[in-house]
BADOVEX-662930 format. One line per field, with one value per residue: x, y negated, z negated of N, C-alpha, C, O in turn; residue number from 1; residue in one letter. Coordinates in steps of 0.02 Angstrom, whole numbers, plus 50000, padded with zeros to 5 digits. Layout:
REM BADOVEX-662930
neast <- c(X,...)
nnorth <- c(Y,...)
nup <- c(Z,...)
caeast <- c(X,...)
canorth <- c(Y,...)
caup <- c(Z,...)
ceast <- c(X,...)
cnorth <- c(Y,...)
cup <- c(Z,...)
oeast <- c(X,...)
onorth <- c(Y,...)
oup <- c(Z,...)
nugu <- c(NUM,...)
kepa <- c(A,...)
***
This chain:
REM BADOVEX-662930
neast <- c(50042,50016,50084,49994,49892,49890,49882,49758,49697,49713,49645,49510,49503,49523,49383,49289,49327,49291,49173,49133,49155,49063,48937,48972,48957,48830,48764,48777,48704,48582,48572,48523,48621,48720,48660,48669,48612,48498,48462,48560,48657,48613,48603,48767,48776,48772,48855,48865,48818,48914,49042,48985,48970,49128,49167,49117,49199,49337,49306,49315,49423,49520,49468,49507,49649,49652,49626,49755,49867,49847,49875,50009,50076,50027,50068,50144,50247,50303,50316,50294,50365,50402,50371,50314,50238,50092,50078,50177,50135,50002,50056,50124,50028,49966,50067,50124,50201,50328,50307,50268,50125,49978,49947,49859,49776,49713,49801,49708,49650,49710,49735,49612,49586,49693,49652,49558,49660,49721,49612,49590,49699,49678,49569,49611,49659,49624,49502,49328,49229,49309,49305,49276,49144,49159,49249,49184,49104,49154,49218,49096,49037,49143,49134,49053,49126,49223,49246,49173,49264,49340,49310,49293,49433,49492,49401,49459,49573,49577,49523,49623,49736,49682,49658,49815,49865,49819,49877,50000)
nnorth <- c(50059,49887,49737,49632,49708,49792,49679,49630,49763,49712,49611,49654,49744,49655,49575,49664,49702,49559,49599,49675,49593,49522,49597,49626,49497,49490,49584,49527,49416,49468,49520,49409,49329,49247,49118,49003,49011,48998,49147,49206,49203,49286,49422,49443,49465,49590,49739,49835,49763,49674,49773,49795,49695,49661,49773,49744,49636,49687,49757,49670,49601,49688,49718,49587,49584,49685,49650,49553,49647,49717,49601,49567,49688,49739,49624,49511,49583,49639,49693,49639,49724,49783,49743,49625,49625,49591,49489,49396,49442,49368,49252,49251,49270,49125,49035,48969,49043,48994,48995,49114,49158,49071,48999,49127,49091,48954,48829,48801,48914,49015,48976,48977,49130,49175,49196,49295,49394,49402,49456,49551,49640,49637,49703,49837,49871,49882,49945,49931,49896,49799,49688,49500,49397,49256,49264,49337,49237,49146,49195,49215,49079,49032,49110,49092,48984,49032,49139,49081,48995,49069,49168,49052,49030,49147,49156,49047,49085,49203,49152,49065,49163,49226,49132,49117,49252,49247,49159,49229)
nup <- c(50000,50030,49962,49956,49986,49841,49770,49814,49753,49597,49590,49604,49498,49394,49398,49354,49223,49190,49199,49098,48980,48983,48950,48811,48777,48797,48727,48596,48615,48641,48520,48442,48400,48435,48386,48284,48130,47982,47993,48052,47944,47866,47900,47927,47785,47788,47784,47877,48001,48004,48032,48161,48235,48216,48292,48421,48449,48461,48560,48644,48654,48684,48838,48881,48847,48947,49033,49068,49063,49180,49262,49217,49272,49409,49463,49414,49376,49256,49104,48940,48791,48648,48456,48447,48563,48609,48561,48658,48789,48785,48767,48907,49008,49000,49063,49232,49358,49463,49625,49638,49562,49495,49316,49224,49106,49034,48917,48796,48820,48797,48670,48594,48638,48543,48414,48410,48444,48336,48258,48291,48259,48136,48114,48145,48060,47927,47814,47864,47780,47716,47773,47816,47793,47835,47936,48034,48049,48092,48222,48291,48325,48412,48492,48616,48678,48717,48780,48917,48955,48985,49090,49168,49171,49245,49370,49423,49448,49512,49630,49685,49667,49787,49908,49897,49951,50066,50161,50155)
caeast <- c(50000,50065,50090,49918,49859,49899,49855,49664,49639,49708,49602,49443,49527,49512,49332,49275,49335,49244,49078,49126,49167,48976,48908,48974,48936,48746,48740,48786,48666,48531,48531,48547,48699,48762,48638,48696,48579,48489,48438,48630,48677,48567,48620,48816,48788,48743,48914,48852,48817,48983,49071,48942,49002,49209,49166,49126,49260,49380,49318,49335,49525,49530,49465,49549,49717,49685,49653,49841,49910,49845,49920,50069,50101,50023,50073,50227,50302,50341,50231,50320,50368,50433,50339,50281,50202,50048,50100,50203,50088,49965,50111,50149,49968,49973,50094,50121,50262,50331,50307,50221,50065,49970,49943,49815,49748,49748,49836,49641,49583,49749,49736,49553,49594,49728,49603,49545,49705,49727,49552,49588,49747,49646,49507,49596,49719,49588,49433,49270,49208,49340,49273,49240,49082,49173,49305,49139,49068,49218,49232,49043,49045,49203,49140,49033,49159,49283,49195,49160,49345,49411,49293,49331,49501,49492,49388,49487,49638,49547,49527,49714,49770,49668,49723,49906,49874,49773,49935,50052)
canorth <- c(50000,49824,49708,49601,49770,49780,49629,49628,49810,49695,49571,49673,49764,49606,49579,49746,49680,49524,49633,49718,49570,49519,49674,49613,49420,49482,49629,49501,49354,49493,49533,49334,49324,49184,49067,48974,48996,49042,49215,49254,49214,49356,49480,49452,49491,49679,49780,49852,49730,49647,49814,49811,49660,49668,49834,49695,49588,49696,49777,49591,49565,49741,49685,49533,49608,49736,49591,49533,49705,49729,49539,49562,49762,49726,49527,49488,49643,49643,49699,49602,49775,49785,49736,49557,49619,49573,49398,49393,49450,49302,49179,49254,49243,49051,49006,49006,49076,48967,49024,49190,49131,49024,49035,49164,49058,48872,48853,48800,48979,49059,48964,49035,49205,49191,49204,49364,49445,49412,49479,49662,49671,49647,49748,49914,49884,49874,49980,49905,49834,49723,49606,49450,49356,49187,49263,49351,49171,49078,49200,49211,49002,49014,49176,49070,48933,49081,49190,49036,48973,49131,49159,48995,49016,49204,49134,49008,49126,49253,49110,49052,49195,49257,49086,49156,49308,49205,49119,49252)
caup <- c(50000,50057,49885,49965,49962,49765,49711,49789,49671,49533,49564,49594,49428,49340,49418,49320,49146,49183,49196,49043,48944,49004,48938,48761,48763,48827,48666,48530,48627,48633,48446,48405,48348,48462,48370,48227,48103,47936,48007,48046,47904,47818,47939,47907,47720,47786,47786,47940,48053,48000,48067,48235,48251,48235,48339,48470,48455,48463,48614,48682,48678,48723,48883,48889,48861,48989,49115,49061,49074,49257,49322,49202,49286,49472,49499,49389,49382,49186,49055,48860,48760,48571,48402,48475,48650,48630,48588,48711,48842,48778,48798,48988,49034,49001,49105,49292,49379,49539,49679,49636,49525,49440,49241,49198,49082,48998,48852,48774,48824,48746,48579,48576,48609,48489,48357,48425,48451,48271,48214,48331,48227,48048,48111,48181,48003,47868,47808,47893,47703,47695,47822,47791,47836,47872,47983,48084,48072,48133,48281,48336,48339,48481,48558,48678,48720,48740,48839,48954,48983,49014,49142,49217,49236,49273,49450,49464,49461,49588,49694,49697,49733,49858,49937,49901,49989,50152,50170,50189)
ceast <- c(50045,50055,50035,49879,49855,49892,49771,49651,49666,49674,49532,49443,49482,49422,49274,49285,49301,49172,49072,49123,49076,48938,48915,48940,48849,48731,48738,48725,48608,48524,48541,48585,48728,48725,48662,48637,48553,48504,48502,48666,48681,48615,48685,48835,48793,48830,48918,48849,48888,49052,49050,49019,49079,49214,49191,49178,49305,49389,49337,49402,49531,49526,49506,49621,49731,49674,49754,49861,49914,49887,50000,50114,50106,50065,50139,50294,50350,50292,50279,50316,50402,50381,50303,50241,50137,50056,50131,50177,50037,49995,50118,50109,49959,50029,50105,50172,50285,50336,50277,50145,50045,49962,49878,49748,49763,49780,49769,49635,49657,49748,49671,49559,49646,49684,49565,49577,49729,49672,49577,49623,49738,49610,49533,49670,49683,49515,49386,49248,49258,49337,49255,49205,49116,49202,49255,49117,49093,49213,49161,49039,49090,49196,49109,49066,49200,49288,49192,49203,49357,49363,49300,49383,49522,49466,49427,49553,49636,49561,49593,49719,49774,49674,49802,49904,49855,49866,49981,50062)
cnorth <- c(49938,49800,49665,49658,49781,49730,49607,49694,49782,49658,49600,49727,49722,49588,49625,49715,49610,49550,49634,49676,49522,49537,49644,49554,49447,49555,49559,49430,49395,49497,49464,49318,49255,49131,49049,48936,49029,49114,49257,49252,49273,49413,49459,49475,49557,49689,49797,49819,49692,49701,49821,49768,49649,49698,49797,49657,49644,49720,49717,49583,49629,49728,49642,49559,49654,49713,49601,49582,49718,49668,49543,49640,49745,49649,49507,49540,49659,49612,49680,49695,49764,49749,49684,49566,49588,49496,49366,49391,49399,49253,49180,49247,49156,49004,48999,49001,49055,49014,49115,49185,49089,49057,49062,49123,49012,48900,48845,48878,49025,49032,48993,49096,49225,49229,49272,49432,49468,49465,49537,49680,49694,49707,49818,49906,49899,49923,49925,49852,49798,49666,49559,49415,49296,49196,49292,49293,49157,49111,49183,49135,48986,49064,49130,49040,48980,49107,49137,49017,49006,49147,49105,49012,49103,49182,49115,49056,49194,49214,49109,49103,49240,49209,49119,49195,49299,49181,49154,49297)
cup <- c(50000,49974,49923,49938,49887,49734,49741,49752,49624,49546,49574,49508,49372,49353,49363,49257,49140,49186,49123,48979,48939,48953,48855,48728,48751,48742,48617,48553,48615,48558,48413,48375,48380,48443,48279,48169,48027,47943,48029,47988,47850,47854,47939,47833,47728,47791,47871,48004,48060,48061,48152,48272,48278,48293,48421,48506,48464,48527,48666,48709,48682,48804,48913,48898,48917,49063,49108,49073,49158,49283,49285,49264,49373,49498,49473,49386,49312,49130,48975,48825,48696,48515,48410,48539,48647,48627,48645,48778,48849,48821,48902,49027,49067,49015,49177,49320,49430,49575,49686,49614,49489,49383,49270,49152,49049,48943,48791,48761,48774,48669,48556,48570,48572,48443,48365,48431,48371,48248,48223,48293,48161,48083,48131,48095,47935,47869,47812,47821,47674,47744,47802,47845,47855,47922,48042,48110,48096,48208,48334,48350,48401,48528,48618,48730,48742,48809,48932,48984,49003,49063,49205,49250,49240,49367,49468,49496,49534,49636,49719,49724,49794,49911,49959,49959,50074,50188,50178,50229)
oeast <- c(50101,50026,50026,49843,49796,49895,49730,49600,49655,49643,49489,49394,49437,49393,49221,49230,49279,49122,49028,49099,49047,48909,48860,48908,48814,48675,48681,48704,48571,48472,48567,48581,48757,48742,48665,48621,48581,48549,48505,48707,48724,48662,48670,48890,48816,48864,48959,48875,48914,49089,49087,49071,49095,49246,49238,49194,49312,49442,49368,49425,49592,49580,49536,49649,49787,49691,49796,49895,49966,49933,50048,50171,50159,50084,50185,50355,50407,50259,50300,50264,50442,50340,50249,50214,50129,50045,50111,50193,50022,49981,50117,50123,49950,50038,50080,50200,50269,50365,50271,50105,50083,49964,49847,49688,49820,49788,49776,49620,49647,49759,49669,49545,49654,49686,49544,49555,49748,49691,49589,49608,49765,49634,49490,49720,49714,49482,49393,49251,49255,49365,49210,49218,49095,49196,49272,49107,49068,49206,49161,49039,49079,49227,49140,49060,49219,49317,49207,49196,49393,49397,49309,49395,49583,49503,49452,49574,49673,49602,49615,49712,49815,49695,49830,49934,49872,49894,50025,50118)
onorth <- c(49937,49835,49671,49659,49777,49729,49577,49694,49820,49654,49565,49740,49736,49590,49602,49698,49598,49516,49608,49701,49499,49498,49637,49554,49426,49555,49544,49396,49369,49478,49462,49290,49214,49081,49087,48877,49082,49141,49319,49297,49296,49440,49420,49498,49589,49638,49778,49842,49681,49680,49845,49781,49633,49677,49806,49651,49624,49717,49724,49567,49626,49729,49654,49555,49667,49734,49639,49569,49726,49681,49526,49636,49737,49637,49489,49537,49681,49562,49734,49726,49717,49717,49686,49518,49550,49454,49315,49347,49380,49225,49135,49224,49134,48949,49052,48947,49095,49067,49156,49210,49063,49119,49038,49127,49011,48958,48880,48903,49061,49067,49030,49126,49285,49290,49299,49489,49522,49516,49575,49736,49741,49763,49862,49942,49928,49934,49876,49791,49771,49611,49564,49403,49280,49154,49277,49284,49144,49073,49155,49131,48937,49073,49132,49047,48968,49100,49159,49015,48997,49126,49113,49015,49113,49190,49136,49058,49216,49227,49144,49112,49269,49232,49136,49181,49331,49198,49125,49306)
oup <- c(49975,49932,49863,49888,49871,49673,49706,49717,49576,49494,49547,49473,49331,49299,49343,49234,49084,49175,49089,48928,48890,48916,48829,48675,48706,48715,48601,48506,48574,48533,48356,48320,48344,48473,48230,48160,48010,47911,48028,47978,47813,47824,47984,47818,47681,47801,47913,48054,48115,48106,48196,48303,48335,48340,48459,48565,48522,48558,48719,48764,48692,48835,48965,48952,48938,49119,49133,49123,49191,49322,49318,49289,49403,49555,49510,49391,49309,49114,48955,48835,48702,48547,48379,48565,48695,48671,48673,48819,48905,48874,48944,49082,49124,48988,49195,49310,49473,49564,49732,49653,49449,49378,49317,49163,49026,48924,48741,48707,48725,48619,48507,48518,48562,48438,48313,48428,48350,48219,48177,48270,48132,48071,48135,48093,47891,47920,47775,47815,47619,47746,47761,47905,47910,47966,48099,48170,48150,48255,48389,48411,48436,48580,48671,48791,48800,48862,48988,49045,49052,49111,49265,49310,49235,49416,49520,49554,49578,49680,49764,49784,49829,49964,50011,50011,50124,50240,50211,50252)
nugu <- c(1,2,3,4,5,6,7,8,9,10,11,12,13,14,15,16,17,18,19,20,21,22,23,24,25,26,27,28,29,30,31,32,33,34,35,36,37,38,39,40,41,42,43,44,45,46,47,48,49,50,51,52,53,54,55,56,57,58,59,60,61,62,63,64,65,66,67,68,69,70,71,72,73,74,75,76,77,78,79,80,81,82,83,84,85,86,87,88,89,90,91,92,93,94,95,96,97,98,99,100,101,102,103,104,105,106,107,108,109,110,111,112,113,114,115,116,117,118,119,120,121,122,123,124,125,126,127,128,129,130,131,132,133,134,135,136,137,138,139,140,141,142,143,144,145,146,147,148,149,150,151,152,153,154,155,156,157,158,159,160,161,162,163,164,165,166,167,168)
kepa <- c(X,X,X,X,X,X,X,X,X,X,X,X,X,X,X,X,X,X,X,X,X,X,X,X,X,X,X,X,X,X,X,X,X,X,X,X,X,X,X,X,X,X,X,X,X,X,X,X,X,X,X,X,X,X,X,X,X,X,X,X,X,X,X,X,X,X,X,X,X,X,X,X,X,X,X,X,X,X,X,X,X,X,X,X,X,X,X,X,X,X,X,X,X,X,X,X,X,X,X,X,X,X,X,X,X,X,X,X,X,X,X,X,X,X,X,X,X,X,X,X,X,X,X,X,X,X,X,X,X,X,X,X,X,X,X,X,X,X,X,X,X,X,X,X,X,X,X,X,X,X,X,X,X,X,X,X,X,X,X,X,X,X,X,X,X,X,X,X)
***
């Protein structure tokens, strides 16, 4: 396969994890969670829904990271390895590379999913009832704007570089 050839199945790749990351936003909007109100409040006291919840999130920057893995593996050609990768892989996202790509994403949408890469790390380190309700609150409050950016500049990034690829 030509390297055009390999970078439209990463970007119909990345396409696919934008469904999926869909699929999550539209569970947590269906059971009202993305409204900021009494009635979530109640429903974060439960143990349970706290765990639904993380469940969520974590599958999120699961997603998210396994955008980055595909443009870091297919497009840059170097995936960040040792005790820091995933930071690393954040950082390499949000930049863009002359003459090969643009960033992945703003540095906005990486300081947001900071906060997520953190949570995955609490949440797959700790037993489920030590969750805390503020740290669910804090994230459901930025899941929307999140969700939103990184779709932005996920298009925008399709676009580019199916540009790129027109062009050579």
């Amino acid at each position: 396969m030509t390297d055009a050839g390999k970078i439209k199945v990463a970007l119909a790749r990345l396409q696919l994890e934008l469904e999926n990351i869909q699929k999550l936003y539209d569970t947590l909007k269906d059971k009202g969670m993305l409204k900021s109100d009494k009635h979530r409040k109640e429903k974060l006291a439960d143990d349970f829904t706290l765990r639904a919840i993380g469940s969520i999130f974590h599958d999120f920057y699961t997603a998210v990271e396994n955008m980055f893995k595909i443009v870091a593996k297919n497009i840059d050609g170097s995936v960040p390895s040792g005790s820091e990768w995933h930071l690393e892989l954040l950082e390499q996202m949000s930049v863009a590379i002359q003459g090969e790509r643009p960033a992945f994403i703003s540095v906005n949408t990486k300081l947001l999913l900071n906060e997520f890469r953190g949570f995955r790390h609490i949440f797959r380190n700790i037993y489920g009832f030590n969750l805390m309700p503020e740290r669910i609150e804090r994230l459901l409050e930025i899941f929307p704007e999140t969700v939103d950016e990184l779709k932005k500049d996920v298009e925008k990034f399709i676009a580019e570089m199916e540009s790129i690829i027109k062009e050579e």
